[in-house]
mmJSON file of the N, C-alpha and C atoms, coordinates in Angstrom:
{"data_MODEL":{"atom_site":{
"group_PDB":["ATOM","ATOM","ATOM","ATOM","ATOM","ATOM","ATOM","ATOM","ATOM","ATOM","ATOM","ATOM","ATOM","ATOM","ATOM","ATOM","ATOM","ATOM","ATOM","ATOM","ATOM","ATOM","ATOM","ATOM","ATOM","ATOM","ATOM","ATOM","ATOM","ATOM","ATOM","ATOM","ATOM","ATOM","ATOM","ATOM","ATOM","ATOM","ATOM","ATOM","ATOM","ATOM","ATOM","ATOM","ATOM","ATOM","ATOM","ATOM","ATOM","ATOM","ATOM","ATOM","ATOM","ATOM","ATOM","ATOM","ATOM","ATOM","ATOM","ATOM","ATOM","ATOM","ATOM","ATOM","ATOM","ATOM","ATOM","ATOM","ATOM","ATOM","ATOM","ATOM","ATOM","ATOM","ATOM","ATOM","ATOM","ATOM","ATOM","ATOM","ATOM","ATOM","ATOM","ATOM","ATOM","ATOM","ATOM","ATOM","ATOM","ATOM","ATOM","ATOM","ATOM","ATOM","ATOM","ATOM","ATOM","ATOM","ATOM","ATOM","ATOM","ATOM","ATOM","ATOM","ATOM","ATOM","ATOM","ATOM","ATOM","ATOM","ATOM","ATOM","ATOM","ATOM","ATOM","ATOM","ATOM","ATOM","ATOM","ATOM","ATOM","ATOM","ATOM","ATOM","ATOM","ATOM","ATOM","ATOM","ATOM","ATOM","ATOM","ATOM","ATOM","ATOM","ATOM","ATOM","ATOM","ATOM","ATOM","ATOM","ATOM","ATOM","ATOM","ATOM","ATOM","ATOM","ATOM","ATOM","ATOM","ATOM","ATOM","ATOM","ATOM","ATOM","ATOM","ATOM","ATOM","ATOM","ATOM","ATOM","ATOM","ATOM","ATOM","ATOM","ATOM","ATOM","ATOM","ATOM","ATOM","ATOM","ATOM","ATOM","ATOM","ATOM","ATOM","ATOM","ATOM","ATOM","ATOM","ATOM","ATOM","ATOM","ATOM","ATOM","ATOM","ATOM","ATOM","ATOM","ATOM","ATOM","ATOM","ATOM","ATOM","ATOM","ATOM","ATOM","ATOM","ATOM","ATOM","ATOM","ATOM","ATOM","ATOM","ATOM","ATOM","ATOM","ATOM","ATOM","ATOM","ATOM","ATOM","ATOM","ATOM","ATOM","ATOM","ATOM"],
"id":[1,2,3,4,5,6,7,8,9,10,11,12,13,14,15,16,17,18,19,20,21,22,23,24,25,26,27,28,29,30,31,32,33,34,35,36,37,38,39,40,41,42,43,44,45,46,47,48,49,50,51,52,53,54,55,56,57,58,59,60,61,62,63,64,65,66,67,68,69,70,71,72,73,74,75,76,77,78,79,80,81,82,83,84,85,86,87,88,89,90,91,92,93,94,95,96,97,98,99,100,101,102,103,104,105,106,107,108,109,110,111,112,113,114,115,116,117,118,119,120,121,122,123,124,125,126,127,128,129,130,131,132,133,134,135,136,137,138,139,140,141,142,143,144,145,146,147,148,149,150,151,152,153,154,155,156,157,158,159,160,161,162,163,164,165,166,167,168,169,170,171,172,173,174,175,176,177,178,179,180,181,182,183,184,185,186,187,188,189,190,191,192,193,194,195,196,197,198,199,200,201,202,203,204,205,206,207,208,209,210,211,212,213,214,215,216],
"type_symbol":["N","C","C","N","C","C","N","C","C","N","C","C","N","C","C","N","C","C","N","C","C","N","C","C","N","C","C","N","C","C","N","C","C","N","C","C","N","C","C","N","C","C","N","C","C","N","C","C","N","C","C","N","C","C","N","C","C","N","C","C","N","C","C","N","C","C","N","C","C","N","C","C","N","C","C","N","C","C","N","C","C","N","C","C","N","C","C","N","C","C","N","C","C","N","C","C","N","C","C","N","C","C","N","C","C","N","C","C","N","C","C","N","C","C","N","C","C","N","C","C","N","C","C","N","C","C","N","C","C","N","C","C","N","C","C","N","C","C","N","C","C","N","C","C","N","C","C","N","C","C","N","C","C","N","C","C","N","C","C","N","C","C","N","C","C","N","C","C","N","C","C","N","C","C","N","C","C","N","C","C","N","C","C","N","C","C","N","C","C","N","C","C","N","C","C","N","C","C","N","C","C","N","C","C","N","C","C","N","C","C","N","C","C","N","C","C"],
"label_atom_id":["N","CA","C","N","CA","C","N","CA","C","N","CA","C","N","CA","C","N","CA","C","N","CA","C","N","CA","C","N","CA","C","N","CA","C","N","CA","C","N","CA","C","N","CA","C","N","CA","C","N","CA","C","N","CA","C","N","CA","C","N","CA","C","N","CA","C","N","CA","C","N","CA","C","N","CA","C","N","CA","C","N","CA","C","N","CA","C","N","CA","C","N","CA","C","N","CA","C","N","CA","C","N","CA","C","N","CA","C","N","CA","C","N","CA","C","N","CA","C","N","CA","C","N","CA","C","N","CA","C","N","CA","C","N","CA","C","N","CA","C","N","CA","C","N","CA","C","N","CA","C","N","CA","C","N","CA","C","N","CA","C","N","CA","C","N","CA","C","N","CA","C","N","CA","C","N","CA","C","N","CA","C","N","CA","C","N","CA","C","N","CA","C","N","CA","C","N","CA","C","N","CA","C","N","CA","C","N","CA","C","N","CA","C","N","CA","C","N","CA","C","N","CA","C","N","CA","C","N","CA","C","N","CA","C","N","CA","C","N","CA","C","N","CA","C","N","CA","C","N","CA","C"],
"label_alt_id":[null,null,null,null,null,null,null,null,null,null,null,null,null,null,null,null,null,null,null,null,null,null,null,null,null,null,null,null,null,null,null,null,null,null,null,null,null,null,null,null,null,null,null,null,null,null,null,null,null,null,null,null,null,null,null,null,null,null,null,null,null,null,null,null,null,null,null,null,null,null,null,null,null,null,null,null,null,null,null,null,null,null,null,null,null,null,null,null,null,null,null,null,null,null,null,null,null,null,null,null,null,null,null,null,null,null,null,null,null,null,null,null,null,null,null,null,null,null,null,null,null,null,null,null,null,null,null,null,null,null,null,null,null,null,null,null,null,null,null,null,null,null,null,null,null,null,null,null,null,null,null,null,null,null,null,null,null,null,null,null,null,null,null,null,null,null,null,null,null,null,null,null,null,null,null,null,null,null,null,null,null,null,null,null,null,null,null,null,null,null,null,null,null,null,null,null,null,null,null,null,null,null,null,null,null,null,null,null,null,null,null,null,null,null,null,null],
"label_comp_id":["UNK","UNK","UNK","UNK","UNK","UNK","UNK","UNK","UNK","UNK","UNK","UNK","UNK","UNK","UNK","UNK","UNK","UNK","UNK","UNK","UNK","UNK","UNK","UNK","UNK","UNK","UNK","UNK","UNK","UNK","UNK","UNK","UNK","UNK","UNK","UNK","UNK","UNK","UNK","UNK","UNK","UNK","UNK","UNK","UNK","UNK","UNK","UNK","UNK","UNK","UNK","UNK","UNK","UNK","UNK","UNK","UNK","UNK","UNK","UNK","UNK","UNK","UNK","UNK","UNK","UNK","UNK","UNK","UNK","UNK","UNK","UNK","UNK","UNK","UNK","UNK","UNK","UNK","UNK","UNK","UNK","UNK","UNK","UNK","UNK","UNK","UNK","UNK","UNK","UNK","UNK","UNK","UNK","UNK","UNK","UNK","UNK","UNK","UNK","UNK","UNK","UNK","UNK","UNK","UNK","UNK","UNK","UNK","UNK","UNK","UNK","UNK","UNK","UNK","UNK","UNK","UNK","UNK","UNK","UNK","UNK","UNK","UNK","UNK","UNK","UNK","UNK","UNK","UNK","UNK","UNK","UNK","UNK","UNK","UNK","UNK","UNK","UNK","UNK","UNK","UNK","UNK","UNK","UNK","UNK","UNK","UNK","UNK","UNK","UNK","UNK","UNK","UNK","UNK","UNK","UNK","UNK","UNK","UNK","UNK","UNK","UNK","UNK","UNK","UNK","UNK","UNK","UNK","UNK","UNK","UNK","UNK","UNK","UNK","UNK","UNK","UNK","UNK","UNK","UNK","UNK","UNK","UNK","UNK","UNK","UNK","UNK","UNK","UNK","UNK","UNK","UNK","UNK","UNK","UNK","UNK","UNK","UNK","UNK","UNK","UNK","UNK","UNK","UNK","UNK","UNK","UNK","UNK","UNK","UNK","UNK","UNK","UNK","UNK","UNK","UNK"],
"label_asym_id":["A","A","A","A","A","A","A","A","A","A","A","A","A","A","A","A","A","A","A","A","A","A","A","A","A","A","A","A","A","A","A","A","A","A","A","A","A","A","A","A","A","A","A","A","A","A","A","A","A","A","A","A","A","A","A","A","A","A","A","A","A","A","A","A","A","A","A","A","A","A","A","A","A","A","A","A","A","A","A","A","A","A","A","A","A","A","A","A","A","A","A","A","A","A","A","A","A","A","A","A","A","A","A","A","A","A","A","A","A","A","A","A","A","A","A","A","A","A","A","A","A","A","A","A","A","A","A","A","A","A","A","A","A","A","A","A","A","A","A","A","A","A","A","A","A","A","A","A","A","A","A","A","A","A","A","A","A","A","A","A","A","A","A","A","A","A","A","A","A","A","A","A","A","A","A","A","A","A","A","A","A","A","A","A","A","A","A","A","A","A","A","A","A","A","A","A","A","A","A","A","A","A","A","A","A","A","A","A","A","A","A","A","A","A","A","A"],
"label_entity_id":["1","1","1","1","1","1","1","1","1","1","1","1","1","1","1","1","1","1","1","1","1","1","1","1","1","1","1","1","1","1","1","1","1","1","1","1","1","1","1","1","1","1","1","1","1","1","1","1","1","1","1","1","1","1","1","1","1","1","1","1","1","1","1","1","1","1","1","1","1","1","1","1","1","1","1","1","1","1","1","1","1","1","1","1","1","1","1","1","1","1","1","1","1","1","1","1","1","1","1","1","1","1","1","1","1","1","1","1","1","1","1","1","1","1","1","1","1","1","1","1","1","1","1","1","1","1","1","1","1","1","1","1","1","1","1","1","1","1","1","1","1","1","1","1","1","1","1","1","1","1","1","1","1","1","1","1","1","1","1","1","1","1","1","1","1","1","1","1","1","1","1","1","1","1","1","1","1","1","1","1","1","1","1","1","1","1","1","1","1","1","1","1","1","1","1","1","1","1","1","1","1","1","1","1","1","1","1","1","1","1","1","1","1","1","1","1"],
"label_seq_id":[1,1,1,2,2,2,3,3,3,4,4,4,5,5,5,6,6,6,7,7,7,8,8,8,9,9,9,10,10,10,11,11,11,12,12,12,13,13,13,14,14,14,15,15,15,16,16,16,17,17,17,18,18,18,19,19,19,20,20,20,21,21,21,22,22,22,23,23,23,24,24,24,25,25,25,26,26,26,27,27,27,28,28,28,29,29,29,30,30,30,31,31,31,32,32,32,33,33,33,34,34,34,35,35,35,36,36,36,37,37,37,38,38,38,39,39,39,40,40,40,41,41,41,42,42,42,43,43,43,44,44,44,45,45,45,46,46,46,47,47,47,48,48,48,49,49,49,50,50,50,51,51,51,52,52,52,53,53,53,54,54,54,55,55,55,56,56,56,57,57,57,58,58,58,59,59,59,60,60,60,61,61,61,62,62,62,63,63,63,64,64,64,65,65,65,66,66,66,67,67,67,68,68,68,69,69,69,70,70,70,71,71,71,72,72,72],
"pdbx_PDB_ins_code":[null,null,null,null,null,null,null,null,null,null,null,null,null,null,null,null,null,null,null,null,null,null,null,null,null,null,null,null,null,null,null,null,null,null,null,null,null,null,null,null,null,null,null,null,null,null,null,null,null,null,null,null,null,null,null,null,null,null,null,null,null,null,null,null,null,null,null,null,null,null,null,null,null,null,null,null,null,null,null,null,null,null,null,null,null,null,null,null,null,null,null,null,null,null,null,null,null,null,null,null,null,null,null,null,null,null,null,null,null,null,null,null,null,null,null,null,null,null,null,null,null,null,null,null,null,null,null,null,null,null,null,null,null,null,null,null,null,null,null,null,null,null,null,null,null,null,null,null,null,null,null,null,null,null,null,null,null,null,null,null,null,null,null,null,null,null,null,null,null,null,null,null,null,null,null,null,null,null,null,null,null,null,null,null,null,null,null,null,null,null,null,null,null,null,null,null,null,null,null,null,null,null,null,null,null,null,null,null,null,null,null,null,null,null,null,null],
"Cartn_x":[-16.628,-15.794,-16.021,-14.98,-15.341,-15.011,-16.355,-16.207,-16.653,-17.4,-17.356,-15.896,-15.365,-14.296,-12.995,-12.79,-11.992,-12.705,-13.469,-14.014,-14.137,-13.745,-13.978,-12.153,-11.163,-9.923,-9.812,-10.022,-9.586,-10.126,-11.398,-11.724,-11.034,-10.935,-9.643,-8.703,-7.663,-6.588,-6.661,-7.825,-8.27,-7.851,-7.894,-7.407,-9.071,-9.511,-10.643,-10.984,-9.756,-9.937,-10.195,-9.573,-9.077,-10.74,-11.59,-12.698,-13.553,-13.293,-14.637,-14.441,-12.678,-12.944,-13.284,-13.477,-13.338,-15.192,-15.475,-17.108,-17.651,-17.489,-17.684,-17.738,-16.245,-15.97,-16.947,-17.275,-18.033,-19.387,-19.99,-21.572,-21.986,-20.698,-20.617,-21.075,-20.602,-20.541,-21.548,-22.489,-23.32,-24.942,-24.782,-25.441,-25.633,-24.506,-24.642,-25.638,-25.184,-26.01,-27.464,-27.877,-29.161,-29.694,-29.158,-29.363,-29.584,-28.565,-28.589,-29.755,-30.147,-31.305,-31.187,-32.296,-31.839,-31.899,-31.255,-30.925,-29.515,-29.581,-28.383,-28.226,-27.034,-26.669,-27.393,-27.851,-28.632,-27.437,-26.193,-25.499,-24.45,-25.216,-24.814,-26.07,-27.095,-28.103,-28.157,-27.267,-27.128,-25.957,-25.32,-24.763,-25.409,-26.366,-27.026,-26.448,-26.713,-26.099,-24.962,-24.111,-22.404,-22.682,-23.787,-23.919,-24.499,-25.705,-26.563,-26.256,-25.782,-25.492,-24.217,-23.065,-22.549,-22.894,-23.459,-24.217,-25.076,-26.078,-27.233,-25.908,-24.931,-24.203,-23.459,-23.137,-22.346,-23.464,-24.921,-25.581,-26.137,-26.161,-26.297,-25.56,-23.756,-23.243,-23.32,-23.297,-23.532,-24.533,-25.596,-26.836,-25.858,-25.842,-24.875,-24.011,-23.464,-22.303,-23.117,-24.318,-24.92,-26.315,-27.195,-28.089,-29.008,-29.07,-30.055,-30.415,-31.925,-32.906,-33.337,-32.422,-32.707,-30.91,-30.458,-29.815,-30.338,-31.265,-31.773,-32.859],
"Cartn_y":[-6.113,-5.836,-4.393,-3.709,-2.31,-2.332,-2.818,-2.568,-1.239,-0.58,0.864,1.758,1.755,2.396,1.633,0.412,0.018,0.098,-0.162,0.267,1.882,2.721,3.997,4.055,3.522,3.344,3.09,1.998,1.428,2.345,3.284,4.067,5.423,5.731,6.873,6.666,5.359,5.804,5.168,5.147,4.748,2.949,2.09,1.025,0.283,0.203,0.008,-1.712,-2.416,-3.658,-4.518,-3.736,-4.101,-3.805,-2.928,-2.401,-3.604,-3.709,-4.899,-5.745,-6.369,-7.655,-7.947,-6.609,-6.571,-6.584,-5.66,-5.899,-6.584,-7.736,-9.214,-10.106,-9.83,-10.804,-10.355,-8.967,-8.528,-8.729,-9.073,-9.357,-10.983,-11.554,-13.188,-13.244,-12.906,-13.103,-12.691,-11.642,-11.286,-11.613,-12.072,-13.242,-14.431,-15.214,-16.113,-16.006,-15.23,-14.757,-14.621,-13.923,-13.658,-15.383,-16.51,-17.566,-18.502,-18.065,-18.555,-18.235,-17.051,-16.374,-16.451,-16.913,-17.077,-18.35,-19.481,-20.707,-21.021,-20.409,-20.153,-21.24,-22.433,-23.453,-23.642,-24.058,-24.212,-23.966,-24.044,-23.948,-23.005,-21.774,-20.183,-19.505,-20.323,-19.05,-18.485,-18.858,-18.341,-17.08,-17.008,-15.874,-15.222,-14.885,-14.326,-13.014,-12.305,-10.752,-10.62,-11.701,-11.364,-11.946,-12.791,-13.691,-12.799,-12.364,-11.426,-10.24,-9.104,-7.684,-7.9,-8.311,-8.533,-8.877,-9.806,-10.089,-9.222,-8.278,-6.969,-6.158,-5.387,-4.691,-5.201,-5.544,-6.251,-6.257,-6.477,-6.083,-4.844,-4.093,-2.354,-1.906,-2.153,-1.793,-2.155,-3.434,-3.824,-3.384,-2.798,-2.254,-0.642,-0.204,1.056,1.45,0.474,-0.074,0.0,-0.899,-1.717,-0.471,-0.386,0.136,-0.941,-1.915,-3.236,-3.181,-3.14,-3.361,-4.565,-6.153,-7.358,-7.395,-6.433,-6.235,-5.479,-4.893,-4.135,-4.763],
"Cartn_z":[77.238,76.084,75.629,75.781,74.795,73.549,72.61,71.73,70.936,71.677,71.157,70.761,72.144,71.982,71.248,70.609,70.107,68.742,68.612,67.033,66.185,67.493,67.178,66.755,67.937,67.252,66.294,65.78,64.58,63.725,63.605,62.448,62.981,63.81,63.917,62.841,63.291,62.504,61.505,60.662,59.502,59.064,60.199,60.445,59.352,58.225,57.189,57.683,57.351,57.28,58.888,59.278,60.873,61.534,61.373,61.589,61.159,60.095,59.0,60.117,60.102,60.62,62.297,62.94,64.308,64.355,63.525,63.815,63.76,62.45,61.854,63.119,63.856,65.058,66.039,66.279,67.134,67.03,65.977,65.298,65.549,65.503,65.478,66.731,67.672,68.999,69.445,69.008,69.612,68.767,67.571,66.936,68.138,68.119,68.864,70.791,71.147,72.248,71.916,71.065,70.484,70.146,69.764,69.317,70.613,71.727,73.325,73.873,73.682,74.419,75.516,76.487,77.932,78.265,77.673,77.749,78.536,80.032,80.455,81.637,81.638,82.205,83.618,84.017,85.157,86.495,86.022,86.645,87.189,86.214,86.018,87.088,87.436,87.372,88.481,89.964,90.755,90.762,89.334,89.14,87.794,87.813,86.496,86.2,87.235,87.048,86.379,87.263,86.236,84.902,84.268,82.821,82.067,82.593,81.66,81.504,82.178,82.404,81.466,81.062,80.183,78.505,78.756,77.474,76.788,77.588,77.396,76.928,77.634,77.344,76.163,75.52,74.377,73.204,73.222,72.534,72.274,73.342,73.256,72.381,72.236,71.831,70.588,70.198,68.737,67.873,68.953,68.245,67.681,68.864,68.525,67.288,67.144,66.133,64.335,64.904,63.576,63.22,64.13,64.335,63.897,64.103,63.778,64.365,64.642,65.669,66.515,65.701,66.099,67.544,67.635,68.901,69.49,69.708,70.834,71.529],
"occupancy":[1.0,1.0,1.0,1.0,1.0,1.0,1.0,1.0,1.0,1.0,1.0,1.0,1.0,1.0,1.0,1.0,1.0,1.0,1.0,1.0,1.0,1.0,1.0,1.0,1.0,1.0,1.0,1.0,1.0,1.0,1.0,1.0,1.0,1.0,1.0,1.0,1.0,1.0,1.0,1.0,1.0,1.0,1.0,1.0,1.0,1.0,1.0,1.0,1.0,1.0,1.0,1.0,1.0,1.0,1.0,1.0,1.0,1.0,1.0,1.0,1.0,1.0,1.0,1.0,1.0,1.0,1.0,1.0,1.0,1.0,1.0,1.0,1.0,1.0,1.0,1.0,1.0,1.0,1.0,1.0,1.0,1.0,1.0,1.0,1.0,1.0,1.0,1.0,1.0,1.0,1.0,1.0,1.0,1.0,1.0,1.0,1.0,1.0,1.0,1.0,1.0,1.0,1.0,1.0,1.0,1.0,1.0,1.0,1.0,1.0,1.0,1.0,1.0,1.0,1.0,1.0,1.0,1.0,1.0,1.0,1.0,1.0,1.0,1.0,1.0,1.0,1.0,1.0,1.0,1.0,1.0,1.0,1.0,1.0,1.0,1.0,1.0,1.0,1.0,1.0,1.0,1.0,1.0,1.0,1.0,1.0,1.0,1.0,1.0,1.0,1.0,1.0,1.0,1.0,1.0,1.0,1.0,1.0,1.0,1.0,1.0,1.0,1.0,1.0,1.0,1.0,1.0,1.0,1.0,1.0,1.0,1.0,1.0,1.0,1.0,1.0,1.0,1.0,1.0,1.0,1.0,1.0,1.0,1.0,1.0,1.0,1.0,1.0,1.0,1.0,1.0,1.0,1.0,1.0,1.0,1.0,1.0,1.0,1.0,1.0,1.0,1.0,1.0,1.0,1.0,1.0,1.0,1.0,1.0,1.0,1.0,1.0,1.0,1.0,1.0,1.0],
"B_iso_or_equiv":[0.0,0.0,0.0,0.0,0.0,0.0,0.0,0.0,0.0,0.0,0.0,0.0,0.0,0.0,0.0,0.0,0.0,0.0,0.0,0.0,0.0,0.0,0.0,0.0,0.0,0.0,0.0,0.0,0.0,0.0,0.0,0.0,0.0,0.0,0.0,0.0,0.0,0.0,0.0,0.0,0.0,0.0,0.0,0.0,0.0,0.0,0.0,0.0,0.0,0.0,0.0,0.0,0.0,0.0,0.0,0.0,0.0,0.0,0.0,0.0,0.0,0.0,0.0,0.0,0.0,0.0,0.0,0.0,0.0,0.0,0.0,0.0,0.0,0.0,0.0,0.0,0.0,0.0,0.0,0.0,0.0,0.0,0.0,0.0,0.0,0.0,0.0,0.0,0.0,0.0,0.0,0.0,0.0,0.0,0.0,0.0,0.0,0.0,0.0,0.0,0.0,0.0,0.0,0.0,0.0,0.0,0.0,0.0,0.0,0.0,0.0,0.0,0.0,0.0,0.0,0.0,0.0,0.0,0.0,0.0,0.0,0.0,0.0,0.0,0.0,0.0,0.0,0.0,0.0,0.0,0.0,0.0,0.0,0.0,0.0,0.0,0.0,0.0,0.0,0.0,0.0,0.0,0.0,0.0,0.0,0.0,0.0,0.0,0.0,0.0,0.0,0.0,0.0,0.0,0.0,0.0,0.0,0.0,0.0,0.0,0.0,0.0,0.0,0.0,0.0,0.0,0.0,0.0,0.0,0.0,0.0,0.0,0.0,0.0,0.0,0.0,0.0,0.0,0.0,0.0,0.0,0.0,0.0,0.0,0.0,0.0,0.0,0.0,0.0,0.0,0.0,0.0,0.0,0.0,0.0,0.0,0.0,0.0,0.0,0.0,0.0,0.0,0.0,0.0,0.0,0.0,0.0,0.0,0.0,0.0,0.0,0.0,0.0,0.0,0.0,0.0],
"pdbx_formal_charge":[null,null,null,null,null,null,null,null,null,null,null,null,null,null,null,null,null,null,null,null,null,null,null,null,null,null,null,null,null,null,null,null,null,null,null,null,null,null,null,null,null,null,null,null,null,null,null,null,null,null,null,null,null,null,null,null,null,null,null,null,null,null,null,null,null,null,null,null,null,null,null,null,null,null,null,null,null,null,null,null,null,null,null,null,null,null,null,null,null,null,null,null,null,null,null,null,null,null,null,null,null,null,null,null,null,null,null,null,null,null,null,null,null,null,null,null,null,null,null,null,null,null,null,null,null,null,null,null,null,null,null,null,null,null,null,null,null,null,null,null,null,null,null,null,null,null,null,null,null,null,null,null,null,null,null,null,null,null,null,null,null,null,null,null,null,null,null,null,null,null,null,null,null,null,null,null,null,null,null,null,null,null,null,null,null,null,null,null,null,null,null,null,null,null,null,null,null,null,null,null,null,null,null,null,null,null,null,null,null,null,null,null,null,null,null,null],
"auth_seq_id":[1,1,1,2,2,2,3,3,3,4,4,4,5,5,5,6,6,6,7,7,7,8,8,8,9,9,9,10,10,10,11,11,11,12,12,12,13,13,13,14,14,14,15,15,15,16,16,16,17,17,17,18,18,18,19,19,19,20,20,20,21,21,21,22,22,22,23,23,23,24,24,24,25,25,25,26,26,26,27,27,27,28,28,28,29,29,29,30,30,30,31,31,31,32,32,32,33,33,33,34,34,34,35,35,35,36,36,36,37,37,37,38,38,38,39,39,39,40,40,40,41,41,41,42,42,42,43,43,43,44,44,44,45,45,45,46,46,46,47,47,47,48,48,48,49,49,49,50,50,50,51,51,51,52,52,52,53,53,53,54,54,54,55,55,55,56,56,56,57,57,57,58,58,58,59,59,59,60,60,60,61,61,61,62,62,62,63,63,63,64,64,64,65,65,65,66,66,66,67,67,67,68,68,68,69,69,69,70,70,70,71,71,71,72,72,72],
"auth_comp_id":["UNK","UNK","UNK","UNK","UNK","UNK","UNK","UNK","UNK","UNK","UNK","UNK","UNK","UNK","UNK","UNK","UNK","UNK","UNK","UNK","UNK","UNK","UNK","UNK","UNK","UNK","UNK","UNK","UNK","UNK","UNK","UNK","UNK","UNK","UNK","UNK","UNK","UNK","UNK","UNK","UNK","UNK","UNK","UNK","UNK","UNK","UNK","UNK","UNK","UNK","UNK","UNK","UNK","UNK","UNK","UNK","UNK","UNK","UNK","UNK","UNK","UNK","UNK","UNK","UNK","UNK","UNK","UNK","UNK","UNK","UNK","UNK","UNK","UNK","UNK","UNK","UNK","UNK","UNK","UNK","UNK","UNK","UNK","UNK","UNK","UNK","UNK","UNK","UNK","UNK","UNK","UNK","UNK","UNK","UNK","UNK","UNK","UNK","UNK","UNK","UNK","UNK","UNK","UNK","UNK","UNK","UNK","UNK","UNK","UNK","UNK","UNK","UNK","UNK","UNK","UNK","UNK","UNK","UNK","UNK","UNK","UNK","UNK","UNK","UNK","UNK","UNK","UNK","UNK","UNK","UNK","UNK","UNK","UNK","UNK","UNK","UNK","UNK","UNK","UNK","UNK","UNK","UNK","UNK","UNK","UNK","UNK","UNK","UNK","UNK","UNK","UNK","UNK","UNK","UNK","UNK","UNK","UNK","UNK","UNK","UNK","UNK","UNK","UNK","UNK","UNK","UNK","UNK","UNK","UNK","UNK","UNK","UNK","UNK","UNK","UNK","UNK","UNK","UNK","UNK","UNK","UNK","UNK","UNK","UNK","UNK","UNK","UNK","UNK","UNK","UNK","UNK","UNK","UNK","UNK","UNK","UNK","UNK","UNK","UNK","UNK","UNK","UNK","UNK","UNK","UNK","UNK","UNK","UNK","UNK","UNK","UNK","UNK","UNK","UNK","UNK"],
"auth_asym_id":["A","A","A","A","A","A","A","A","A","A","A","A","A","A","A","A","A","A","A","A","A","A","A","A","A","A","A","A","A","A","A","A","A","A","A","A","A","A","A","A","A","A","A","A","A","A","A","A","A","A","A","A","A","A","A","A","A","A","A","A","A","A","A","A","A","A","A","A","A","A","A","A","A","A","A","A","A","A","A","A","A","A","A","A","A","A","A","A","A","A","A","A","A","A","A","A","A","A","A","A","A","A","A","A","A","A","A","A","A","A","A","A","A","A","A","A","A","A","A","A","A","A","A","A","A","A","A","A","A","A","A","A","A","A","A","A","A","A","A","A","A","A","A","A","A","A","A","A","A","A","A","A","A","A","A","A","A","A","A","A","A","A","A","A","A","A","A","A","A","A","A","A","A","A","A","A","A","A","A","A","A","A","A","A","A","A","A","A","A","A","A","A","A","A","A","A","A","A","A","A","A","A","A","A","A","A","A","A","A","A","A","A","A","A","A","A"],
"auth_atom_id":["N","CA","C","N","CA","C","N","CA","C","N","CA","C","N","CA","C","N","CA","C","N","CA","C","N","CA","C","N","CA","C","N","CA","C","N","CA","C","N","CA","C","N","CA","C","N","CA","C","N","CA","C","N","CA","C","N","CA","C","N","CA","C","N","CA","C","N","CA","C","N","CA","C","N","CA","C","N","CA","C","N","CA","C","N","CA","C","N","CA","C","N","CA","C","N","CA","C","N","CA","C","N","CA","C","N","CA","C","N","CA","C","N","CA","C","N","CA","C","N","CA","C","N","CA","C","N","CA","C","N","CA","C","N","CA","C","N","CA","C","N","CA","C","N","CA","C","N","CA","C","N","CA","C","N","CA","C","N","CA","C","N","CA","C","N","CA","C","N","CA","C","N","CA","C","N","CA","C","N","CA","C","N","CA","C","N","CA","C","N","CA","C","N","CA","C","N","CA","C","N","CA","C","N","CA","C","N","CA","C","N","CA","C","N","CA","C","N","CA","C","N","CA","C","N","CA","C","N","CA","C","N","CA","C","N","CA","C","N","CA","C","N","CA","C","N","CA","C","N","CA","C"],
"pdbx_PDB_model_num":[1,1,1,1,1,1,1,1,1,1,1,1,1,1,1,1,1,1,1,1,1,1,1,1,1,1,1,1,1,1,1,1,1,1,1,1,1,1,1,1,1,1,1,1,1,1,1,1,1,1,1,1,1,1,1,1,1,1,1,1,1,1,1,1,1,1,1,1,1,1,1,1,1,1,1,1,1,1,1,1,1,1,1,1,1,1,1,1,1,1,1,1,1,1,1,1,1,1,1,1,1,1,1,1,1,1,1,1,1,1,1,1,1,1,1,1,1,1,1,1,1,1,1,1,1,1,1,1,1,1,1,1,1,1,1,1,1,1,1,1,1,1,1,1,1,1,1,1,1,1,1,1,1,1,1,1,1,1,1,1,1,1,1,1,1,1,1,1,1,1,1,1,1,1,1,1,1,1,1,1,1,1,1,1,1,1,1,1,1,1,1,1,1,1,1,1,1,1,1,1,1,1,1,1,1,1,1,1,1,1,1,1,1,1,1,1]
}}}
């Protein structure tokens, strides 16, 4: 998900609300992962790379975003 670069849109063209609610959605989601931890389906784990390398990246960014240290 790029949420870097769509969050930098929305504060470009001064899109205020659209921002709140995109980060909100973007924090939820990556809350929830943080709550998953690595509790990942026994039935994923022969594809971990494509599960986790997504998930790490989506929290980089949210850290980015937030600067909360409980995403990094």
């Amino acid at each position: 998900m790029p949420c870097l670069e769509l969050c930098a849109a929305l504060k470009k063209e001064d899109m205020t609300a659209e921002y709140e609610e995109m980060l909100q959605c973007i924090r939820e989601h990556a809350d929830f992962m943080l709550q998953t931890g690595l509790a990942y389906p026994p039935s994923e784990v022969n594809f971990e790379q494509s599960i986790v390398a997504p998930a790490c990246d989506l929290l980089l960014q949210v850290y980015e975003l937030t600067h909360e240290k409980r995403y990094l």
